[in-house]
C-alpha positions as CSV (number, residue, x, y, z in Angstrom):
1,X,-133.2,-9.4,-145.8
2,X,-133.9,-5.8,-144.6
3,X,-131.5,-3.5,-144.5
4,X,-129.7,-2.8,-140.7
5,X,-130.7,0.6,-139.4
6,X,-127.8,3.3,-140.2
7,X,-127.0,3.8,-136.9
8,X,-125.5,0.3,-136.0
9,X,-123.4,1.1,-139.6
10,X,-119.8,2.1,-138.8
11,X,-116.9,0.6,-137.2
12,X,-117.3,-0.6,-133.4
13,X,-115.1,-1.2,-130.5
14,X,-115.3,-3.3,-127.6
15,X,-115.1,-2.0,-124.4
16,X,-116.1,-4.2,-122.0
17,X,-117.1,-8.2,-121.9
18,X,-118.7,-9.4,-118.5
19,X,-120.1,-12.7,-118.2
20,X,-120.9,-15.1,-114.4
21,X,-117.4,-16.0,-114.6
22,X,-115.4,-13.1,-116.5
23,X,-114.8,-9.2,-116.9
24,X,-112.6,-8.9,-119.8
25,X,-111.0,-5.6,-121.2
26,X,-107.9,-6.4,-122.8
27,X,-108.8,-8.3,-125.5
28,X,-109.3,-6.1,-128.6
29,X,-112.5,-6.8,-130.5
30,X,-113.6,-4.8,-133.5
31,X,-117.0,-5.1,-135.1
32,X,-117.9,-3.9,-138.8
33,X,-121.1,-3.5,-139.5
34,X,-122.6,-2.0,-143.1
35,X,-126.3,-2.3,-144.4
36,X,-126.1,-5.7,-144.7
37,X,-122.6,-7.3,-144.3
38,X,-120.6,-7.5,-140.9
39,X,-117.1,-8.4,-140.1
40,X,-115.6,-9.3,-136.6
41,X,-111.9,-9.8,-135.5
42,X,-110.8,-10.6,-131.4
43,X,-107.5,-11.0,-130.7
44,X,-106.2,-11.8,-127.0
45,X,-104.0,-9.8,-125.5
46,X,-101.9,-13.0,-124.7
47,X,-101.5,-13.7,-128.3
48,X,-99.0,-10.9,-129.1
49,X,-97.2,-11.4,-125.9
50,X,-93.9,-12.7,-127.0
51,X,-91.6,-12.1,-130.5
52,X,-92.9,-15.6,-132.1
53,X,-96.8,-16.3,-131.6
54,X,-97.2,-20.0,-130.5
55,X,-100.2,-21.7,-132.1
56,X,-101.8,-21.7,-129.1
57,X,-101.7,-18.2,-129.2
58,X,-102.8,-17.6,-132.8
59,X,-105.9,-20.7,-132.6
60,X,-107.0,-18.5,-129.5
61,X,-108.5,-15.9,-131.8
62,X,-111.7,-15.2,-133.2
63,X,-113.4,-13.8,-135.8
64,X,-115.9,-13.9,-138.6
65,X,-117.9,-12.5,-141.5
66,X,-121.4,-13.1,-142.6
67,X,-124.7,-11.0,-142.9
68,X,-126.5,-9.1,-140.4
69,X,-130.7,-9.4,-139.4
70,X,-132.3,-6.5,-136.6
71,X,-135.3,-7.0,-135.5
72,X,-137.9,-5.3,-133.3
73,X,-138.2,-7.1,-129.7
74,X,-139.2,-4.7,-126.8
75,X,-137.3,-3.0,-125.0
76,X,-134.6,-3.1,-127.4
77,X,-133.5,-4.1,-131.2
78,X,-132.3,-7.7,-131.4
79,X,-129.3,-8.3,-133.5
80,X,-128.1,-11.5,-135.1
81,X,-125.3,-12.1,-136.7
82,X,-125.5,-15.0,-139.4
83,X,-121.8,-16.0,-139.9
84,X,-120.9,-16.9,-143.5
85,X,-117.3,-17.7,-142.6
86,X,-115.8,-17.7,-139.1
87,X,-111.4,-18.3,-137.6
88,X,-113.8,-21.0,-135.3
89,X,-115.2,-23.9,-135.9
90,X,-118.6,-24.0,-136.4
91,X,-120.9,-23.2,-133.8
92,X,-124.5,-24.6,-132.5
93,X,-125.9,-21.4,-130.7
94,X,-127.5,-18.5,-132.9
95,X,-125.5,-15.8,-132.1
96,X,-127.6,-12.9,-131.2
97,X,-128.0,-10.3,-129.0
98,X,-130.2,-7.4,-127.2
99,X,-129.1,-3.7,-128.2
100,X,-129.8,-1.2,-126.0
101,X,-128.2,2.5,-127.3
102,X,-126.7,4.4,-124.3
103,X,-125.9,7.3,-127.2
104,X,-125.7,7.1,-131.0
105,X,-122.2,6.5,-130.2
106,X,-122.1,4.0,-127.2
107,X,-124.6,0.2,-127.5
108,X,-124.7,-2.6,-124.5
109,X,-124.9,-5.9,-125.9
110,X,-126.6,-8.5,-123.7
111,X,-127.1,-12.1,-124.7
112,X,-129.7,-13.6,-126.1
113,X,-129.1,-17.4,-125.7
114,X,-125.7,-16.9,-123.6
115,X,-125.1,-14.6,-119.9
116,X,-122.9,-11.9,-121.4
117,X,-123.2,-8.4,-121.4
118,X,-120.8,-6.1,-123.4
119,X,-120.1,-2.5,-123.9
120,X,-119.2,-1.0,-127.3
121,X,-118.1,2.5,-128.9
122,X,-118.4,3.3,-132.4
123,X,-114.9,4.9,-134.1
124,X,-114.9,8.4,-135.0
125,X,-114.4,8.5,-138.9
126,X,-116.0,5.4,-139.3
127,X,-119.4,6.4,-140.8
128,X,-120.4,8.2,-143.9
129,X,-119.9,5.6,-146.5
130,X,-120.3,1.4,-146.7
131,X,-118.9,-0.5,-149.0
132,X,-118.8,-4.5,-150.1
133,X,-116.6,-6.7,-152.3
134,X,-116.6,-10.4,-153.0
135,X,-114.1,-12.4,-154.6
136,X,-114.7,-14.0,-157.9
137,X,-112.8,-17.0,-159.5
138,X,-112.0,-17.3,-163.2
139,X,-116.1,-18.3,-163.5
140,X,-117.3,-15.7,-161.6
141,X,-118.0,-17.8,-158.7
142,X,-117.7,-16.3,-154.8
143,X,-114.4,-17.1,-153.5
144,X,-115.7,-16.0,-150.0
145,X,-113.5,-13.6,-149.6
146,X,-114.7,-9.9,-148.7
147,X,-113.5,-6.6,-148.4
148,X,-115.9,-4.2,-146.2
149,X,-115.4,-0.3,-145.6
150,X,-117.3,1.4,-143.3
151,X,-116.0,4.8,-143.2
152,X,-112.3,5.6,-143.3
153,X,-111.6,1.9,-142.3
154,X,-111.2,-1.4,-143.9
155,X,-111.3,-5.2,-143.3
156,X,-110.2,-7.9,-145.6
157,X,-111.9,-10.7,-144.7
158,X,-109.5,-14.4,-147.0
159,X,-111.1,-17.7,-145.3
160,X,-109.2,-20.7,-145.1
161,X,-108.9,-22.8,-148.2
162,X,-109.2,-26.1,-146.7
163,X,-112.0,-28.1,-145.0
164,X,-112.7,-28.9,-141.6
165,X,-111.9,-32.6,-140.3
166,X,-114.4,-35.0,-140.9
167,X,-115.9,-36.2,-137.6
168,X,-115.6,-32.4,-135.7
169,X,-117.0,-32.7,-132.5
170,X,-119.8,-29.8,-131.4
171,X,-118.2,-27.0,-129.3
172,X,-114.5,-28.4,-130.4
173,X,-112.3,-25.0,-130.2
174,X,-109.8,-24.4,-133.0
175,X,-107.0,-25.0,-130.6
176,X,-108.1,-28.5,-129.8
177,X,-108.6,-29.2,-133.9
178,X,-105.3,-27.9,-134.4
179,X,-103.9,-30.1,-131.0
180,X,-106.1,-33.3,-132.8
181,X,-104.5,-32.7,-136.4
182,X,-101.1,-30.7,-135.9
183,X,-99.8,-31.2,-139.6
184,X,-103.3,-29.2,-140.8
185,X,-102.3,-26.3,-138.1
186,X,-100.7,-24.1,-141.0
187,X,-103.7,-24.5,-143.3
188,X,-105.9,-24.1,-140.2
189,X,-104.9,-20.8,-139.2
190,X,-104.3,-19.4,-142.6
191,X,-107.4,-17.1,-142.1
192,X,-107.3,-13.3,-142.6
193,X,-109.1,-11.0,-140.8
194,X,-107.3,-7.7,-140.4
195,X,-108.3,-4.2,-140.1
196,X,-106.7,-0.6,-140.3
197,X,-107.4,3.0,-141.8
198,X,-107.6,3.4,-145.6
199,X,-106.1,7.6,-146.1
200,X,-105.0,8.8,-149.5
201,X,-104.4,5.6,-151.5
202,X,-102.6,3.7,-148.2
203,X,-104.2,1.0,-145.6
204,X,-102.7,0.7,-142.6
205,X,-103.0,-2.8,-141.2
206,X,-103.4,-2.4,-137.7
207,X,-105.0,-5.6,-136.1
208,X,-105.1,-9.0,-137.9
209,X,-105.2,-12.9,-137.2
210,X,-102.0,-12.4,-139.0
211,X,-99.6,-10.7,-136.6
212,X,-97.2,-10.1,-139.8
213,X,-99.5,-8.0,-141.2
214,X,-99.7,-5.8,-138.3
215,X,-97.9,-2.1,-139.0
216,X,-97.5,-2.8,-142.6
217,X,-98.7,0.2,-144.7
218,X,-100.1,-1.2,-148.2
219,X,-101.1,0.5,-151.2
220,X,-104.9,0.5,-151.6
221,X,-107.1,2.2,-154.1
222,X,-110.2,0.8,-155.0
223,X,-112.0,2.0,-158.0
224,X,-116.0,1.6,-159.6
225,X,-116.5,0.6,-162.5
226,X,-119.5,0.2,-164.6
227,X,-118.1,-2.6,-167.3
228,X,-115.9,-4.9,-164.4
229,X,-117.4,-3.8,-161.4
230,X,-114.2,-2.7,-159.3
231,X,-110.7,-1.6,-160.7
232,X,-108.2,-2.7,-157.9
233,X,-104.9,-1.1,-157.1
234,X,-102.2,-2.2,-154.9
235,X,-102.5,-5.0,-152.2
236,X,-106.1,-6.3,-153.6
237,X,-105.1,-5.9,-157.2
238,X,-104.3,-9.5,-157.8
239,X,-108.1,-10.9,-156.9
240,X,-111.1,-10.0,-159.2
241,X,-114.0,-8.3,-157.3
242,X,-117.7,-7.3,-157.6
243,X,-119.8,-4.9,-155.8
244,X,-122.1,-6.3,-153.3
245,X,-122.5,-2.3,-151.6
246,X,-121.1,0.9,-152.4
247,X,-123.3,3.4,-151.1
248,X,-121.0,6.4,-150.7
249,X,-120.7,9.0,-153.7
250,X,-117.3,8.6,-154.8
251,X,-116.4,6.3,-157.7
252,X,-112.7,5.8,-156.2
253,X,-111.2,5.5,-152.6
């Protein structure tokens, strides 16, 4: 697959979502984007209302991670994001859209296959330098975890461990899986997708599907390394990982 075009690389922001029925800006959606790989985390406003997050609340979010295809289609650049794993069930639509650049810094989204339109800003401090990880297990298979950094931010991208329900209906939300099997909801919605800034050997969780996370600063120092592939420090030190991209210059962040 061809690389994406540097300037959708960074870390983008949300502004607006408009659709026939809806104008949303509350929720806070964050997208990730290096040459290849992408990461996405949206997270209701209404699910961190409250001290204790209701499942309802926490199976409202979305989010997902997977690999990224732009294509030429006048009068703008088509963008499809092929999700890999995804806080949803699976979904029948392509999910793609039109990308129409206001400014380097500033892209409207309209849909491709749905009526959406929506506005996004790319993060100062987010550019400069991509980089990929995968998980490995003891035999070097992909554990389907990631970890992206675009810039001076991070996500850490830990899928669920179990399966689906046989029998999933199309369009079933995670809400009404976790209403049709409550004693899976704990394994259901033990998905990580969080975000923050990674500064001087410290990331700073600042959004994730896990509102514990949230706030906590965690040691984080990510090192290349020709013979293992990555020497890990800190909060990611207990997973092994190999390079999928690491395009900036500097052997450790």
């Amino acid at each position: 697959m061809t690389a994406v075009p540097d300037h959708y690389r960074g870390l983008w922001v949300r502004k607006l979502l408009e659709t026939p029925t809806l104008r949303d800006e509350s929720t806070f959606v964050c997208w990730m984007q290096t040459s290849a790989w992408h990461a996405d985390l949206r997270i209701p406003a209404s699910a961190r209302h409250g001290s204790v997050p209701t499942l309802e609340m926490l199976s409202s979010q979305q989010g997902f991670c997977g690999v990224t295809e732009v294509t030429q289609d006048a009068p703008g650049e088509v963008c499809t994001w092929h999700r890999q794993m995804d806080y949803q069930p699976p979904r029948a639509e392509v999910d793609a859209g039109v990308m129409m650049f206001e400014t380097p810094e500033r892209v409207i989204e309209t849909g491709v296959h749905a009526t959406y339109l929506e506005v996004w800003e790319r993060l100062p401090d987010s550019t400069g330098r991509t980089i990929v990880l995968r998980g490995v297990d003891s035999t070097g298979g992909d554990t389907r975890e990631r970890v992206l950094v675009a810039g001076r931010y991070l996500m850490h991208v830990r899928p669920r461990t179990v399966a689906w329900p046989q029998g999933l209906e199309a369009g079933l939300s995670l809400a009404g899986v976790v209403a049709r099997h409550p004693t899976m909801a704990q394994e259901l919605l033990d998905f990580e997708i969080s975000v923050g800034k990674l500064y001087a050997g410290c990331w700073t969780v600042e959004h994730s599907t896990l509102p514990e996370r949230e706030g906590r600063s965690l040691p984080c120092v990510l090192q290349r390394d020709e013979e293992s592939g990555v020497i890990a420090e800190g909060c990611f030190s207990g997973t092994a990982w190999q390079i999928i991209e690491w395009t900036c210059m500097d052997a450790t962040l």
